[in-house]
C-alpha positions in Angstrom: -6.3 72.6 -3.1 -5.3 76.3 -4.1 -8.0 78.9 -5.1 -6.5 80.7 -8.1 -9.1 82.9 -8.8 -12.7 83.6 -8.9 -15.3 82.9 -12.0 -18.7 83.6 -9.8 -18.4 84.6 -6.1 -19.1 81.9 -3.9 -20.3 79.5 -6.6 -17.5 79.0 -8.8 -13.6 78.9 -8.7 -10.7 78.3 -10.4 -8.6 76.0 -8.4 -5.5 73.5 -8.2 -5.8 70.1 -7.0 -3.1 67.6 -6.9 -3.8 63.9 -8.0 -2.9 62.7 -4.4 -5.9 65.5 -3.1 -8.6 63.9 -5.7 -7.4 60.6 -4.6 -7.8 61.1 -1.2 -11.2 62.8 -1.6 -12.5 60.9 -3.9 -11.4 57.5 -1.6 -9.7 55.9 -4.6 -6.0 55.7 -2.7 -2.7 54.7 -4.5 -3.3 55.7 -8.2 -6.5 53.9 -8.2 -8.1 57.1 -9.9 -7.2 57.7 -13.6 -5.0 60.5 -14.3 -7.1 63.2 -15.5 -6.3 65.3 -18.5 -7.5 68.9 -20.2 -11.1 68.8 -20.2 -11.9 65.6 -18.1 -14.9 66.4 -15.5 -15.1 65.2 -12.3 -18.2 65.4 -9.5 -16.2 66.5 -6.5 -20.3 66.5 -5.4 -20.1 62.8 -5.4 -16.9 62.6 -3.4 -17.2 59.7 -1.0 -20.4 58.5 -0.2 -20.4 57.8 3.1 -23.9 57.8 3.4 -24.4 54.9 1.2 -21.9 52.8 2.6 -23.6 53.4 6.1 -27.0 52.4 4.5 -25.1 49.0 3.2 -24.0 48.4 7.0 -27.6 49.0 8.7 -29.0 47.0 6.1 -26.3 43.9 6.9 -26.8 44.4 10.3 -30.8 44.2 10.2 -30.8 41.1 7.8 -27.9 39.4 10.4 -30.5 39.9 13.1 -33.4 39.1 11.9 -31.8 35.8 10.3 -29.7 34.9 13.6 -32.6 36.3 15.5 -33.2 32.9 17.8 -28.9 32.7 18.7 -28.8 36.0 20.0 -30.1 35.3 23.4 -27.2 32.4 24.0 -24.8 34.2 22.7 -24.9 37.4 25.1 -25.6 35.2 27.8 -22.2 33.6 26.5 -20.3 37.1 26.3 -21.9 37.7 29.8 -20.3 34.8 31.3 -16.9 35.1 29.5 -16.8 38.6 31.2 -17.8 37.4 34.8 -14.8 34.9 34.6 -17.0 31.8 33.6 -19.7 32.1 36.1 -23.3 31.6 34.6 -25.8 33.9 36.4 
């Protein structure tokens, strides 16, 4: 992105952005975005929310535990013994 000028100081600009840039910000790779034309508006506020996708994952990972709650205990004592070559402690 290039600054091209100012409309109010540290608020506002006049910019250029290439497609590829908006792409990339707004995590919508290989022409998945629609090309934009005179007037369009985009929310470079939303960008990519990362925060929401790492709500979804905590949330998944919760409801996987609390479901699988009871194989959790046999399984690390699984990945325990795998890692001491096979021997059960």
């Amino acid at each position: 992105m290039k600054i091209m000028g100012i409309i109010e100081p540290g608020r506002k600009y006049l910019a250029e952005v290439s497609q590829d840039e908006m792409e990339k910000f707004m995590n919508k790779y290989f022409r998945n975005m629609p090309r934009l034309e005179v007037g369009d508006t985009v929310d470079l506020g939303k960008g990519y929310d990362f925060l929401e996708q790492t709500r979804e994952v905590c949330w998944s990972v919760k409801e996987l535990i609390e479901k699988g709650s009871r194989y959790i205990g046999p399984l690390t004592e699984g990945i325990v013994m795998m890692a001491d070559g096979g021997k059960k402690k």
